[in-house]
N, C-alpha and C positions, 0 to 999 in steps of 0.2 A: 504494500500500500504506500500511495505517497506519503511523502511527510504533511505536506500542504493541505491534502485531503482531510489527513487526522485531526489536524490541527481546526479544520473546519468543522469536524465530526466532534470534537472535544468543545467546540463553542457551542454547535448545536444544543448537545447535549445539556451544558452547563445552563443555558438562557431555559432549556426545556422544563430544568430544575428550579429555576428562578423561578417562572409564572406557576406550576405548579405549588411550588410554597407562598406565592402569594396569593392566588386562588383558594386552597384550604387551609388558607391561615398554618403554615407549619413552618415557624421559624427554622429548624434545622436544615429545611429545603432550602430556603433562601437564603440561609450561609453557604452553603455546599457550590449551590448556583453561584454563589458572589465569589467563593474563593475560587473557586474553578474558573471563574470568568477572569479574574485578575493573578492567577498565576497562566493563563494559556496568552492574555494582552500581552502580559510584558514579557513572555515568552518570542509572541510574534515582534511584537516592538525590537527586542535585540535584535534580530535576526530580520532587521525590514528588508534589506537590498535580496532576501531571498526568497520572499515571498512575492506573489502579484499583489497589484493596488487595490480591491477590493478588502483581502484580508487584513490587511493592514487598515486601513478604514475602519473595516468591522472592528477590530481590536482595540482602535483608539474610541470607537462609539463604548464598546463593552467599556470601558475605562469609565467614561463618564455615567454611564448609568449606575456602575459600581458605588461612583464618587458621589451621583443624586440618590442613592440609596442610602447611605451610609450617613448624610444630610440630613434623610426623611422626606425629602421633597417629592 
């Protein structure tokens, strides 16, 4: 499998976790989601010149939603 692929399989998954805990209310989702979202960002972020432009986008979006999360907004 590609790496790039995973990496979008790993976000998927993570964001899936995220509305999922905030849908029925289960804090533990929405940690899991958030940390998974912000250890695969700054994953992609190091590693930009080797990914395409979309993930990279996506990663720096995950970032901030992490950051409006973590606000409460």
């Amino acid at each position: 499998m590609d790496r790039r692929q995973l990496t979008n399989y790993v976000n998927f998954a993570a964001l899936i976790s995220y509305i999922l805990g905030r849908v029925l209310n289960m804090g533990i989702l929405i940690w899991i989601g958030l940390g998974i979202m912000t250890l695969s960002s700054i994953w992609t972020i190091i590693h930009w010149k080797q990914n395409d432009k979309m993930s990279n986008y996506i990663s720096v979006a995950f970032l901030v939603l992490v950051g409006l999360s973590l606000f409460g907004l």
